[in-house]
N, C-alpha and C positions, 0 to 999 in steps of 0.2 A: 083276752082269755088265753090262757097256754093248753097245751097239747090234750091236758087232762081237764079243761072247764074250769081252773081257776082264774079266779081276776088277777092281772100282772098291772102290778102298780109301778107308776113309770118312777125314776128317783127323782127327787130334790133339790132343786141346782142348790149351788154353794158360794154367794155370794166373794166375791176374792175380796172384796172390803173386811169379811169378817177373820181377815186373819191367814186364810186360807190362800195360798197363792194358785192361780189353775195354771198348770206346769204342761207344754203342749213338747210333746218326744220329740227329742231333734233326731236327723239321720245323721248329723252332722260328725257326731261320732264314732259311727262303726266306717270302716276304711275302704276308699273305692275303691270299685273292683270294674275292672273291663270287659270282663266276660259274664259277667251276669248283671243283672238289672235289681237283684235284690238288696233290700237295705240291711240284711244280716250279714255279720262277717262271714266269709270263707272257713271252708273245712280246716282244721287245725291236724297236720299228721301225727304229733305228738300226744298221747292220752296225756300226758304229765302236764301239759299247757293249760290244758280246757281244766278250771279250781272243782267241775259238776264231774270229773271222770268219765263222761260219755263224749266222744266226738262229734261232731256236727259234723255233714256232710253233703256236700252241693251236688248236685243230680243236675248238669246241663239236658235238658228237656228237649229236645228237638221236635219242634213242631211242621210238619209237612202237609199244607194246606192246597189239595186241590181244587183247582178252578169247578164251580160247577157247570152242569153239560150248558149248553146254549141250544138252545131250538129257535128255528125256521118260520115262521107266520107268514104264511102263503096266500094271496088274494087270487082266486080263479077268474078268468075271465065268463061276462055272462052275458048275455043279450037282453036281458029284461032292465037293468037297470039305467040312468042316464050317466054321460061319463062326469055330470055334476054332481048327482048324489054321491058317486061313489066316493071323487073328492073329499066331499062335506063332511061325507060316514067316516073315511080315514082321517081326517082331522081331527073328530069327533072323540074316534074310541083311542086313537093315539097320539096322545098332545104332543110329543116330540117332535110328531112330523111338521115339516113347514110344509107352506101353501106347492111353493115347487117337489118337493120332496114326492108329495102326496100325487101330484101331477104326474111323475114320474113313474112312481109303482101304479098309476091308472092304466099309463099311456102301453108299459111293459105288459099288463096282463092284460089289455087289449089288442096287442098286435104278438104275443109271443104265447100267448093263452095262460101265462102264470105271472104273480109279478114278486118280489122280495117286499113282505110291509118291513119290517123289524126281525131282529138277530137278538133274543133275549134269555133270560132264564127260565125255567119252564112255565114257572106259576104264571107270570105275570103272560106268557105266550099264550096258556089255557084261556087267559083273561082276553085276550086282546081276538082270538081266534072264535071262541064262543059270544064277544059281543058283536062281532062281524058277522055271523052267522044270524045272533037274532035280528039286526038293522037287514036282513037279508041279502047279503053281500057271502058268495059261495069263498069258504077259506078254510088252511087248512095246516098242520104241524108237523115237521120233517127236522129229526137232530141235524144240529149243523156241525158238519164234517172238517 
């Protein structure tokens, strides 16, 4: 159905036996160009060139793509927990980590009282910080500078 509730009926293929050749657009025609990626010719300065009297014209688009921020997932050090669960828990909610890795940020926020889990994007930092928290593991989110 389209925008207003009617049925959109799909078309009808066209057999190329019957006569009908299916003709696929080549790019091969219009003329390369270095500086742009598109498969339309370049702007023509002359109006008297272009047979339509309107010029075309190419708009180099500069795209400037900032990195997004990165945030901190922080494991607190705690006393209730064993230094194996927490291992297990950090293996668990972040499969990146390896078995040492994991060892590491235990061993860090057990003797330094914080440790680094991961340096990531935010959402998945939300994810990684909030499932740490419910396995009961004290953790916590700080932008990385």
């Amino acid at each position: 159905m389209d925008c207003r509730g009617r049925p959109v009926m799909a078309p009808h293929p066209v057999p190329a036996a019957a006569g009908f050749p299916l003709a696929v657009p080549s790019t091969a025609s219009y003329p390369a160009s270095s500086a742009s990626s598109s498969p339309f010719p370049s702007a023509t300065s002359s109006p008297g060139s272009n047979p339509g009297g309107a010029a075309v014209m190419d708009r180099a688009t500069e795209r400037v793509r900032k990195p997004s921020p990165r945030y901190r997932v922080l494991l607190h050090n705690d006393p209730v927990n064993s230094m194996e669960y927490v291992v297990v828990t950090l293996r668990q909610v972040v499969p990146s980590l390896s078995e040492q890795d994991a060892i590491a940020v235990m061993l860090e926020a057990h003797n330094t009282g914080v440790g680094l889990v991961i340096v990531c994007d935010l959402e998945p930092a939300e994810f990684y910080c909030e499932t740490l928290k419910a396995k009961g593991l004290s953790s916590s989110l700080e932008p990385d500078s």
